[in-house]
N, C-alpha and C positions, 0 to 999 in steps of 0.2 A: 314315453311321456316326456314332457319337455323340463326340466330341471325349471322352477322360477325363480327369480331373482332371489326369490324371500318367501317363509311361510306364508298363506294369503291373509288377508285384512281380518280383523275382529268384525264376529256380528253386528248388527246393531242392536246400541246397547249395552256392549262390552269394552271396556280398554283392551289396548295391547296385553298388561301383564296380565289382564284379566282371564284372555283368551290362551296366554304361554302356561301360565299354571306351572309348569314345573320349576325352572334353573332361574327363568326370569321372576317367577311370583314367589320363589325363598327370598326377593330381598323387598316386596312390599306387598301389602292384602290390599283388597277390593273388597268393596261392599256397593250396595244398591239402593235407591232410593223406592219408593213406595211405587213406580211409577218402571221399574224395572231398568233406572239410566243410570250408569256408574258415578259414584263420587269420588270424594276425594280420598285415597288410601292411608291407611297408617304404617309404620316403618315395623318391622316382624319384631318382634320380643321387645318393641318399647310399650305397648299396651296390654294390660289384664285383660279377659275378658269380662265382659261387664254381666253382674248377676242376675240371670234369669228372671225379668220383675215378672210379676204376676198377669197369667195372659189370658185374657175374655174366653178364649176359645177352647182352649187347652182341655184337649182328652174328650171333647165334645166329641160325639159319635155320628154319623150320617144322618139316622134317623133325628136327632136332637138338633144338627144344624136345619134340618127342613122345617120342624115343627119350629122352630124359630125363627125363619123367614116365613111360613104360614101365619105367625102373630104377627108381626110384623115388627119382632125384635132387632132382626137384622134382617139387611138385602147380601142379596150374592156380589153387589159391590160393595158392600161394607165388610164380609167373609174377606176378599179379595183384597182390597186395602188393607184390612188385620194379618194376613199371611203374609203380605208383601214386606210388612212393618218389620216383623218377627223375623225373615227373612235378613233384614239391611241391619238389623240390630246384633245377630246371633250368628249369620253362618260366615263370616269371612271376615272375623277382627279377632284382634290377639294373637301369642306367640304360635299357637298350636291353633288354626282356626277350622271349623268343621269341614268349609269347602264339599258341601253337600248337592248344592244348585251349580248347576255347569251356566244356565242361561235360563233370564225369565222371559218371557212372552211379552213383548210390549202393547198387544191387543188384549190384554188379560182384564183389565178395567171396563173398554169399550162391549169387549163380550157379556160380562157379569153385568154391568147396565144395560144391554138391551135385551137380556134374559129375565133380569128384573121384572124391564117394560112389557114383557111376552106372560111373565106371571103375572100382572095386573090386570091384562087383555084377552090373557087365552084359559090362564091356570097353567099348574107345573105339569112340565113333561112326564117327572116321573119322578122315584128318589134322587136323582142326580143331578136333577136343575139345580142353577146355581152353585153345584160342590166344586171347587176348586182341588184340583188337581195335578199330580206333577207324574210326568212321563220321565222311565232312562232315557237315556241319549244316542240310545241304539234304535229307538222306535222314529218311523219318519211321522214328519209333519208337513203340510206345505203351506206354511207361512212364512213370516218372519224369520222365526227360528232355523239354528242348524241341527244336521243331523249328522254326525261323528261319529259313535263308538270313542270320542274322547279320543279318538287319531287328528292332527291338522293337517293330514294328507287329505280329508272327507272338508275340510270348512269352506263353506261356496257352495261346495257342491250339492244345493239344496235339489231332494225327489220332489219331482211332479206331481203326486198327492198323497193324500194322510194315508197312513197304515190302514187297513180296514177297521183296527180295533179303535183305534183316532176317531174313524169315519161312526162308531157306534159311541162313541162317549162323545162326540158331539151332538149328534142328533138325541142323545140322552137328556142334554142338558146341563152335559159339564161344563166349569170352567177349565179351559187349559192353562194352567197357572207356569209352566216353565219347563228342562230338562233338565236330567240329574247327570250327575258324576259317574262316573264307573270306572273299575279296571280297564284298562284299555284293552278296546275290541275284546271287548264281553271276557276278559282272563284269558286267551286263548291267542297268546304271544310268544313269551318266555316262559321255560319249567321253572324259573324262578324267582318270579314277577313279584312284586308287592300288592296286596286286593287294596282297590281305592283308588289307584294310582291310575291317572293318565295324563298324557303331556299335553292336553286341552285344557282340563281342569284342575290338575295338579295333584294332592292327598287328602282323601277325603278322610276322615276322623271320626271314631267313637262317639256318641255324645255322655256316655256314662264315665267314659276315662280318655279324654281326649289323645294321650299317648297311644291308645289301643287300638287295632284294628277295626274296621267298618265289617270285614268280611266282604267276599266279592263272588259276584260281579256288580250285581245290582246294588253300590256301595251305598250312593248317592241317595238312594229311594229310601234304604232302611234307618240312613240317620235324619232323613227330611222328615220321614212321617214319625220318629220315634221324638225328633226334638219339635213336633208340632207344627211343620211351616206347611204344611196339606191337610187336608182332611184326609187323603187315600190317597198312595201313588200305584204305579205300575212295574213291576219290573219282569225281566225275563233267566230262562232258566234253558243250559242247556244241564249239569249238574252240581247244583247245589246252590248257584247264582239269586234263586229266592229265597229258599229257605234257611241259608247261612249265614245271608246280613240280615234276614229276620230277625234269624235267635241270637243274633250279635248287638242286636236294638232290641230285645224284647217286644216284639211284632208278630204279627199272625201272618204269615208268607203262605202263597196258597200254589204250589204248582201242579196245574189243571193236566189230566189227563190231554196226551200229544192229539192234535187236533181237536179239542173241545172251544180253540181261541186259535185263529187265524193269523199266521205270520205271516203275508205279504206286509211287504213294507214294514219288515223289521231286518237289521241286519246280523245275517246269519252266521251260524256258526256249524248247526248240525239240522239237515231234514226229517232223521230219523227221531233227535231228541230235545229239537228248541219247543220253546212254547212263552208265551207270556203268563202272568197272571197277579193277582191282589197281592199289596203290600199294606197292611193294615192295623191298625190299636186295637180291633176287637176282631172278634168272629161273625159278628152281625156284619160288620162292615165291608169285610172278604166276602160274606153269601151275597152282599147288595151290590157289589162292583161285578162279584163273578158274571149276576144274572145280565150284565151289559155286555161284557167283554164275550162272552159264548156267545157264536153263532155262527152259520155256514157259509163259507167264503169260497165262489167259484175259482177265485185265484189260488187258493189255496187247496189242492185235491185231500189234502190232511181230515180236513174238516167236513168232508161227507160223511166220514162214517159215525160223524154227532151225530147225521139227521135225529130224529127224537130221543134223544139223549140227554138234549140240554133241554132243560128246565127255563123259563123266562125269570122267575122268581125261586131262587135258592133260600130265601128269608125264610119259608118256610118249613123248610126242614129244621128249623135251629129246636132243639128244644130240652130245656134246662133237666128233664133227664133221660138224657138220649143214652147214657149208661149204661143204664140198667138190662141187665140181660145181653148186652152185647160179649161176645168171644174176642178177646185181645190177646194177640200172640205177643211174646217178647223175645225178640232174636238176641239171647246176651251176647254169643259168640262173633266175634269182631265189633260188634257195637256197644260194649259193657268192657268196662274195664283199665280203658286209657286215661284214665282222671278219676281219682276217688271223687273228689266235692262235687260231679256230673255225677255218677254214680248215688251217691248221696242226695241229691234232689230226684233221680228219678223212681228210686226206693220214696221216697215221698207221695212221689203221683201215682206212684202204682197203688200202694196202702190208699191214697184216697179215691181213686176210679174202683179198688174193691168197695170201698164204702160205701160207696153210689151205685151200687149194686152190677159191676163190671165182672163177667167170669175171665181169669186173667190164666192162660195158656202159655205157660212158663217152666222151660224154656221153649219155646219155636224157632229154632236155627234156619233160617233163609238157605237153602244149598247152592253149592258152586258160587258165590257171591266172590271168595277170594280169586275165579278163575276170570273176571269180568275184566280188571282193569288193561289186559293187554289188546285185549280186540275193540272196546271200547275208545282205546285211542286212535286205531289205525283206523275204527271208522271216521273219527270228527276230524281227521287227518285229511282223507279221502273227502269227507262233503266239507268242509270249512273251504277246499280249496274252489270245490265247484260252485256253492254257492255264495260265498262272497263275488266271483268275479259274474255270476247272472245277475249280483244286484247292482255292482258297479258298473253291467252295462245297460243300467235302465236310468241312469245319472245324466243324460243324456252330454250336451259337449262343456267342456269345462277343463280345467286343470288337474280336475282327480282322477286317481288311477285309473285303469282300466282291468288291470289284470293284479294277479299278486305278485308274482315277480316285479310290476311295477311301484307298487305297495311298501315291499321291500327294498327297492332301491330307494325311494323316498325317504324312507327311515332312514338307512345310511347317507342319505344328503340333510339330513337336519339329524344329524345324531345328537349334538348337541341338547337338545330341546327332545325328541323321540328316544334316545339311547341312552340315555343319562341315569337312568341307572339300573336296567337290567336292559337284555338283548331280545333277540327276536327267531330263538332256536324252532321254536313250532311252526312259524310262518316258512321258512327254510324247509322242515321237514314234511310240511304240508306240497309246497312249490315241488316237491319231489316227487307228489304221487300222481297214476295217469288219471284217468277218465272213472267212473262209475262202472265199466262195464270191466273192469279188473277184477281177474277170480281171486285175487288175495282180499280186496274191499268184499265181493258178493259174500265168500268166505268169512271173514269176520261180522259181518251181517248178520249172515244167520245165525254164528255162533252168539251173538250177543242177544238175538231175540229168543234163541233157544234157552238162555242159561238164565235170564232174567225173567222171562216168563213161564213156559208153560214146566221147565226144570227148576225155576227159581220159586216167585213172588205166588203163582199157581197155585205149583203144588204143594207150599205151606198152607195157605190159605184152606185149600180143597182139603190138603188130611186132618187138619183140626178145626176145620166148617169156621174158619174165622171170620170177623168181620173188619180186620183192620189188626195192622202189627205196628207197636209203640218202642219208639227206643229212642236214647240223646240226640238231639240232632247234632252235635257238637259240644264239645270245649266249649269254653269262656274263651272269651276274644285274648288272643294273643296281641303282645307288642309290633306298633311300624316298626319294619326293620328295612329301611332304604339298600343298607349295605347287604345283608345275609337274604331277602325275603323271607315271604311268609312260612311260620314252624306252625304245622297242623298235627293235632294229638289224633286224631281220629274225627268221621263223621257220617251218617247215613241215610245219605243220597242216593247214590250210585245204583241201588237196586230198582227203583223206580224209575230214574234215569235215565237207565239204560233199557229198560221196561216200553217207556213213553207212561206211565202208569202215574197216579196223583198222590200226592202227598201234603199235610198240612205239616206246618210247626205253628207252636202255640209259647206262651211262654212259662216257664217250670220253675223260677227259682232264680235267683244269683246268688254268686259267689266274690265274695271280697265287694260287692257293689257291681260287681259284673255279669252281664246278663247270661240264661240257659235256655236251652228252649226243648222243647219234646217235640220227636214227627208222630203223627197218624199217618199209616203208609199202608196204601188198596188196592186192587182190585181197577181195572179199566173203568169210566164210566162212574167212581163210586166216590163221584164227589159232595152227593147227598149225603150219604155214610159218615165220612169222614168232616164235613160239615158239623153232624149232630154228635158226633163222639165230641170233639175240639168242640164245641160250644160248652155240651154238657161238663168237661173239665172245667172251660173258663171259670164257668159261672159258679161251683164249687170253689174253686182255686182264689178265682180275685187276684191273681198273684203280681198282675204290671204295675209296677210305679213309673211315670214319666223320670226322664234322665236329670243329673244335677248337673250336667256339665264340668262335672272335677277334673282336674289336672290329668291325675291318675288314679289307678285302682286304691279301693279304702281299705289295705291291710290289716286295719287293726277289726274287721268284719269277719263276718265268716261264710 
């Protein structure tokens, strides 16, 4: 690749510091007008952030925005205008600013007005006409927008068409309202990266304790939809990447069994274990997004073995006592125990799903779980290298990479700006391994589909006829920590993960004002299941409060 003068040009749309985000955007914020065009920034730590006024939309739910452009309360370009608002008000002013939205869509207006016009003339497509929506920054689009991984090695280099899952939320009837933030290249750079962070978009931020981590990957999506600026976003997962800045935003993170939602046109990290799925305020809104985003993608060989599998309409499984009589395992061992006040909220939800009439199978220890994390890496090792460079060469000619060794040397030509504050040891160790047809890869394959499934997630399920196993998904968001990275107490992903197997987080609880979240964790295929368990707790629990946006954690809570 040919070294260029200079990282390439800001979207349009965005300024310079807008698009550096990291070394260059600690010394001034950006923010956006209603219309998606940069203003004028304010200087870091001379402004408060300003107080969350009171917002029309707030916590509104899918179904509630539609029957509200059915009255003709609101149009999908007044939705569209109100997030935008909310957006230029809220995420990229003050000392500590959320840095949630990497880039808004400047078609975002003209689309929601002729979706309008389409409502008046044809009727709604479906629940999703007009809903305003934001995608990570890893899903392609082909429009205006870029599509990075929050690397500036990817900017320009815009894909030739929408993700397939793009190509289904528009024909739905979404609005594509923008892209989010993330860790750069989906976490899966440095062993000790900071989540949130990328040198596109800079640090993306809590909205409950601004100090405090987003969680990552999918940083961007969980603090957008928890502090309101979408109705629903998207994010992807290879483990833990949805469900971690869920429970870190008090969000329902839904990640779909591996092929039940078509990756082409997302960029990769693992074949075995990516997948997209719902970032959302409720459980209703997760079953309304899922029913878009599932469906079978010749590009995508993953997604043949949905064929009838996926459901059109998930909404109906929801049902306020989906509880009752269900078998819930709880695996305490490695997932109980790293945090009393997680521990203590989820003694909470368990007492209340008994109440709801839940048989609670306690304990059910998942097996071989502690023996996963070393072939687990050597696989995302092995496909992060193969299939990043099959999508880098569907980019067709341009100044971005081509391969990952070229990847990496880009980083070390903008270290500055890419390097600045951790390194890039996984990309290195990944550049290291051969081809897929290596018996150290086939070998770790197996081992990890053997241990996670029919020795793991299986044969819990199988010997105590479960219907779903509950445990923390996580700690409360830990401190940015630029210098040291991120300190994780424990979390449980990994068995589903590495499974391809689905999992919900819901929200459980906070502590000191910081959010918890519970997983439902199943079975291939049983996102029906897990749907109706996670509803039926919601709607007991009630437990989300939208974020206040504080400084930091409220100590004197409990």
């Amino acid at each position: 690749m040919k070294k260029p003068d200079s990282p390439p040009g800001p979207p349009a749309g965005l300024s310079r510091r807008a698009l550096l985000g990291g070394t260059a955007a600690a010394t001034a914020l950006v923010t956006w007008d209603v219309h998606g065009r940069a203003v004028a920034a304010a200087p870091s730590g001379k402004e408060a952030p300003p107080a969350a006024k009171p917002f029309a939309l707030e916590e509104l739910t899918v179904a509630e925005l539609q029957a509200a452009m059915v009255s003709g309360e609101h149009t999908a370009q007044g939705l569209t205008e109100r997030y935008l608002a909310r957006i230029a008000a809220l995420d990229a002013v003050g000392p500590l600013p959320l840095r949630s939205v990497i880039e808004l869509n400047p078609d975002a207006l003209a689309m929601a007005a002729a979706l309008d016009q389409e409502r008046r003339e044809k009727g709604a497509r479906g629940p999703l006409h007009g809903i305003p929506v934001l995608l990570k920054d890893n899903i392609a689009t082909a429009d205006k927008m870029e599509t990075t991984a929050g690397s500036l090695a990817l900017v320009g280099a815009r894909p030739g068409r929408d993700a397939f899952l793009v190509e289904r939320l528009r024909a739905a009837g979404a609005v594509i309202l923008g892209k989010t933030n993330l860790s750069e290249w989906a976490n899966f750079r440095s062993t000790r990266s900071t989540s949130g962070w990328s040198a596109r978009g800079g640090q993306t931020r809590n909205p409950y304790a601004r100090d405090r981590t987003p969680s990552g990957s999918s940083s961007g999506a969980g603090t957008a939809t928890a502090a309101n600026f979408c109705a629903v976003s998207v994010g992807t997962e290879t483990d833990g990447s949805i469900v971690s800045p869920s429970a870190a935003a008090s969000l329902v993170g839904l990640k779909p069994t591996v092929g039940l939602v078509s990756r082409a046109g997302i960029i990769p990290i693992s074949r075995s274990q990516d997948t997209a799925g719902p970032m959302t305020r409720t459980v209703a809104d997760a079953a309304a997004l899922l029913g878009v985003l599932a469906g079978v993608d010749p590009a995508d060989a993953a997604t043949a073995a949905s064929r009838g599998k996926a459901p059109t309409d998930y909404t109906r499984f929801l049902d306020v006592d989906g509880l009752k009589g269900a078998r819930i395992g709880v695996p305490r061992e490695h997932y109980f125990g790293y945090h009393a006040a997680t521990d203590a909220r989820m003694e909470d939800a368990l007492a209340l799903m008994k109440s709801r009439g839940a048989i609670l199978v306690d304990p059910a220890p998942i097996p071989l779980v502690e023996k996963l994390q070393a072939p687990e890496l050597e696989v995302l090792l092995y496909e992060f290298k193969a299939g990043l460079e099959a999508y880098l060469a569907t980019l067709g000619e341009g100044r971005a990479p081509r391969t990952l060794a070229e990847l990496i040397r880009f980083n070390e030509e903008h270290a500055a700006d890419e390097l600045a504050f951790f390194g890039q040891e996984l990309l290195h160790q990944a550049q290291a391994k051969g081809p897929l047809t290596d018996k150290t890869y086939v070998k770790a394959l197996q081992d990890c589909r053997r241990m996670s499934r029919a020795q793991g997630l299986d044969a819990v399920m199988k010997k105590h006829r479960l219907d779903a196993l509950v445990a923390p998904t996580e700690a409360p968001p830990g401190l940015v920590d630029l210098v040291n990275g991120d300190h994780w107490l424990g979390s449980s992903s990994t068995p589903a993960a590495v499974a391809g197997y689905p999992t919900i987080t819901v929200p459980a609880g906070y502590v000191r004002g910081l959010p918890v979240g519970l997983s439902f964790i199943g079975r291939a295929w049983s996102e029906p299941v897990l749907l109706k368990l996670a509803y039926a707790y919601e709607q007991a629990s009630k437990i989300r409060r939208p974020p206040t946006f504080a400084a930091t954690a409220d100590l004197g809570a409990r």
